[in-house]
N, C-alpha and C positions, 0 to 999 in steps of 0.2 A: 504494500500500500504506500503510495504517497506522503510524504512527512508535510508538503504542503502544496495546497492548490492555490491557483492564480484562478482566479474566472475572471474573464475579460464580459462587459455587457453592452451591448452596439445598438439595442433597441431601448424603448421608454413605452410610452404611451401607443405610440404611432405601430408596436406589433408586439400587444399587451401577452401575448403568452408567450414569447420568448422572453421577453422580460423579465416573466415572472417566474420562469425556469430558472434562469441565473439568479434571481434572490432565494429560491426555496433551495436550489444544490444548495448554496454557500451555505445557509441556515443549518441545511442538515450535516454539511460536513460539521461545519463548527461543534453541535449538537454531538458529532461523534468524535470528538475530538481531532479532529484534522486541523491544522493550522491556514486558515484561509484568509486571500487578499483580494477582493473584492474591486474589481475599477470599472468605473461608471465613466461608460465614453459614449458620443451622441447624443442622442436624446435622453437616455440613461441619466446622463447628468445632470437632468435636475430632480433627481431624487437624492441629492445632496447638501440639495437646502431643505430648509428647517418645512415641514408642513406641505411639502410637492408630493410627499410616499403616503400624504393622506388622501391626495386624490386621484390616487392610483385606484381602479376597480377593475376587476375579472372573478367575471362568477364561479365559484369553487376550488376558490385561490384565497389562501394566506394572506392577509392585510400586508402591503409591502411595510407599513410603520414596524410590525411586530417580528417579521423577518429582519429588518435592519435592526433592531434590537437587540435580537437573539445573537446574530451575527457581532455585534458589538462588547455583548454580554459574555459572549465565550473569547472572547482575545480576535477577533476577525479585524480585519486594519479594511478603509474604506477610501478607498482612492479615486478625485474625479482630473482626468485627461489635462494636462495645463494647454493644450491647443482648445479642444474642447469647452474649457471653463471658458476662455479667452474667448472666443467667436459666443459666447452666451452671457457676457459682461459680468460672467463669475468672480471673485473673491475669493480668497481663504480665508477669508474675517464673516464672507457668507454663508458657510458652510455647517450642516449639524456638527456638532459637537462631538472632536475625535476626529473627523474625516482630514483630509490634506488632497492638497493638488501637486503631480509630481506628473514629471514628462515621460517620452519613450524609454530613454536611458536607463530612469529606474524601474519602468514593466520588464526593459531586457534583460535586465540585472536576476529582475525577481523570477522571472522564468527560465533561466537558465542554468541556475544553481541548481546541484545533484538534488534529486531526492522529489524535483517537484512533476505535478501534472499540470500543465494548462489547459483550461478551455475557454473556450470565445461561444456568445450566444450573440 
């Protein structure tokens, strides 16, 4: 097994069940102890500000608030794109609490090192 996952997420709103795939992996790996890092790119990211994962809806889906939660609650790090933030006049002073903005260098960083799996939704 993987000592840690990267899940990369490219959708948001705009293709609400892929979306909401990459937040319930991340929750459950978390959940089982996996160490997971979570990046919110595209539209994804704006579920990085405070109150946008509340108006997130899909029926017979996990409230994305309580997925980012859990994912926080168990050690999950929450990362949104710094191209990404920037073309969506994001902040890191905008952001829930805990998350950061960090570029390619450090996704390549983080998926590269032994021991990890990546996946992209």
């Amino acid at each position: 097994m993987a000592k840690k996952l990267v899940i990369k997420v490219t959708a948001g709103a705009d293709a609400p069940e892929r979306c909401s795939q990459a937040f319930t992996v991340a929750a459950v790996a978390v959940a089982s102890g996996v160490a997971v890092s979570l990046w919110l790119t595209g539209e994804s990211s704006w579920f990085g500000l405070p109150g946008r994962a509340a108006e997130f809806e899909l029926p017979h889906a996990a409230p994305l608030p309580d997925l980012i939660e859990g994912i926080q609650a168990g050690g999950g790090t929450i990362t949104v794109c710094t191209q990404c933030a920037a073309r969506r006049d994001i902040e890191e002073k905008d952001l829930i609490e805990g998350a950061r903005i960090a570029g390619a260098q450090v996704f390549v960083s983080e998926i590269m090192a032994d021991g990890v799996q990546a996946l992209v939704y």
